[in-house]
Each structure stands twice: as C-alpha cells, then as structure tokens.
C-alpha positions in Angstrom: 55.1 -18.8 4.7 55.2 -20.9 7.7 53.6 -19.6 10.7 55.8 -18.9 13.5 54.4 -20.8 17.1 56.5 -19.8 20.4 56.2 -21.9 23.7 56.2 -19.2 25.9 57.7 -21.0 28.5 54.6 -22.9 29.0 51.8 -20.6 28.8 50.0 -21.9 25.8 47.9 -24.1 29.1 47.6 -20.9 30.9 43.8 -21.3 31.7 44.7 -24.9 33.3 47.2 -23.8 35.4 45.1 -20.6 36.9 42.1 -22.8 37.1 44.6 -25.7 39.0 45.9 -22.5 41.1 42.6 -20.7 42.3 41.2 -24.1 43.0 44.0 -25.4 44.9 44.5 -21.6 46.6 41.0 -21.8 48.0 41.1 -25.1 49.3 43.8 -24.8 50.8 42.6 -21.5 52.5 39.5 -22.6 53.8 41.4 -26.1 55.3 43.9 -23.6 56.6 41.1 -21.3 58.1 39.0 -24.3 59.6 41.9 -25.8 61.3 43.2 -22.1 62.6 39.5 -21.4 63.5 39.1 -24.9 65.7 42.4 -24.2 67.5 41.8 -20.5 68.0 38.2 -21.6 69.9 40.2 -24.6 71.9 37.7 -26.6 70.4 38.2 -30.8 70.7 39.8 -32.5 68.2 36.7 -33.4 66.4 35.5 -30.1 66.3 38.7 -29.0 64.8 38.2 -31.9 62.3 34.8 -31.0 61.4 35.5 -26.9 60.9 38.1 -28.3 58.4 36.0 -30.7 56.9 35.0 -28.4 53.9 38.2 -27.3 53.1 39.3 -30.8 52.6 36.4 -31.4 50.5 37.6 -28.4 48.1 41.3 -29.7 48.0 39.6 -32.8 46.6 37.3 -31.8 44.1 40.4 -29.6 43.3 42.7 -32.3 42.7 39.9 -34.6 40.8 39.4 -31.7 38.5 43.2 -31.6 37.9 43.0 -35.9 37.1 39.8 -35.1 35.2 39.2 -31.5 34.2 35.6 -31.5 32.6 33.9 -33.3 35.7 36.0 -31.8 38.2 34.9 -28.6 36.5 31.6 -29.1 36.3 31.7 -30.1 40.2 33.5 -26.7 41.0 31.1 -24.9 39.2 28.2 -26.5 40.8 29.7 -26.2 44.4 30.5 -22.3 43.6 26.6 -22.5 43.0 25.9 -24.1 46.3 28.1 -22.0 48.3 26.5 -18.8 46.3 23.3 -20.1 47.4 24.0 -21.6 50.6 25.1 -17.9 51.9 22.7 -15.8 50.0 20.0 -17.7 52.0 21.7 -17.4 54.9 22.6 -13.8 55.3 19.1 -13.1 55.5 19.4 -10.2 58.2 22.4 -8.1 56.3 21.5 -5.8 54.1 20.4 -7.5 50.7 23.6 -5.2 48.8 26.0 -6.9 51.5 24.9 -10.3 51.2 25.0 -10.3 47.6 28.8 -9.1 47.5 30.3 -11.8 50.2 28.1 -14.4 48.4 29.7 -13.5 45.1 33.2 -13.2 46.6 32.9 -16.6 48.0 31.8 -18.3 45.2 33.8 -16.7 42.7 37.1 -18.6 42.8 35.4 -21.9 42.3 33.2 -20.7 39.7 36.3 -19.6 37.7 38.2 -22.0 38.3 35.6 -24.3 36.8 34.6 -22.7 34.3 38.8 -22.8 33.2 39.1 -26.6 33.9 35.8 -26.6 31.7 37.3 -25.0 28.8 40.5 -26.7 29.2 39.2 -30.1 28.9 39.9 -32.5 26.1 36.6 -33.2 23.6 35.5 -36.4 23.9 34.6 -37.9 20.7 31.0 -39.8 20.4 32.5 -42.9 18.9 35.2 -43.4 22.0 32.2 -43.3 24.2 30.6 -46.1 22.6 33.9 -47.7 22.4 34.5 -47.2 26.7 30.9 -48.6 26.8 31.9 -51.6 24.9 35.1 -52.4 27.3 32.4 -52.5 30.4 
C-alpha cells in the first residue's frame, strides 16, 4: 500500500515559517517601538537612532537565522538568554513574581523562535565538514 503524503498548502515547514514570523514580528516591534519612543521624547536624531539600535540588531539576527537557520538559531536563543538575564537583574526593586513574568515575556519570542530555526535546520554531515575545511 502506498502511503498517501498531502502538501498542505505548504505547511509541512510550519516550524520555519513561525520561527521566521515571531523573529521577524519582534524585531520589527522593538525597531518600531525605539523609533516611536525617540520621537515621542523629541529626542535628536542620534538618540532616536540609538533607542532603535536594538531592534535593528533583532531584525538581523532574524534574517541571518532565515539565510542560516542553526546559527541564527542558536544566536536567538542565546540573545533570548541575555535579554532574560539582562532584565531579571535589572528589575531588582519589583517584586521578584513581577520581574520574573516581564523577563520571561520578553525573552520568550526569541527563545522560540530559536529553538524552531534550531529544529528546522538541515544536519550537517561530518564528512562535508572536512570536505568545507579542505576548500579553505
């Protein structure tokens, strides 16, 4: 009996296109709320720049992860650890319960998402990586 395999319109890839669209989603909101935020204070041009600085950097490790999904991945999951970190020793004066929720909300969408580009990405096999080392 031959085994029947639908297309689905696509969605066989579904964990690479909700990792590309929650990466790409937050980037694009925290550039968007930099920018907004900079205007909002009438700050100069520079400051604007810098407040939108990190967004930008998410919108590229979100488009090298969709060029190269396992280190892209691996760089979304290790900036969802920074940011986790970054605000959980910050928010030293909330209440520990409070600091702990907003830290996990704002490291959550690059943690999946990296964790997705992760388990989408091709296995390399041992013998092509001798063979790339060869070529250099």
């Amino acid at each position: 009996m031959k085994q029947l395999h639908l297309n689905w319109y696509g969605f066989q890839e579904w964990e690479r296109v909700v990792a590309r669209a929650v990466s790409l989603a937050w980037g694009v909101f925290w550039a968007w709320f930099g920018f907004a935020s900079g205007v909002a204070e009438y700050a100069s041009v520079g400051d604007v720049l810098l407040q939108t600085t990190p967004g930008l950097l998410f919108i590229a490790v979100s488009l090298l992860a969709w060029k190269h999904p396992a280190p892209g991945g691996a760089l979304l999951v290790a900036l969802a650890i920074v940011v986790f970190t970054a605000y959980w020793a910050g928010a030293e004066t909330a209440p520990a319960v409070n600091g702990l929720g907003t830290a996990l909300l704002l490291s959550l969408p690059p943690l999946t998402s990296g964790i997705l580009f992760l388990a989408t990405a091709p296995p390399q096999d041992s013998q092509d990586r001798i063979d790339n080392r060869r070529a250099w």
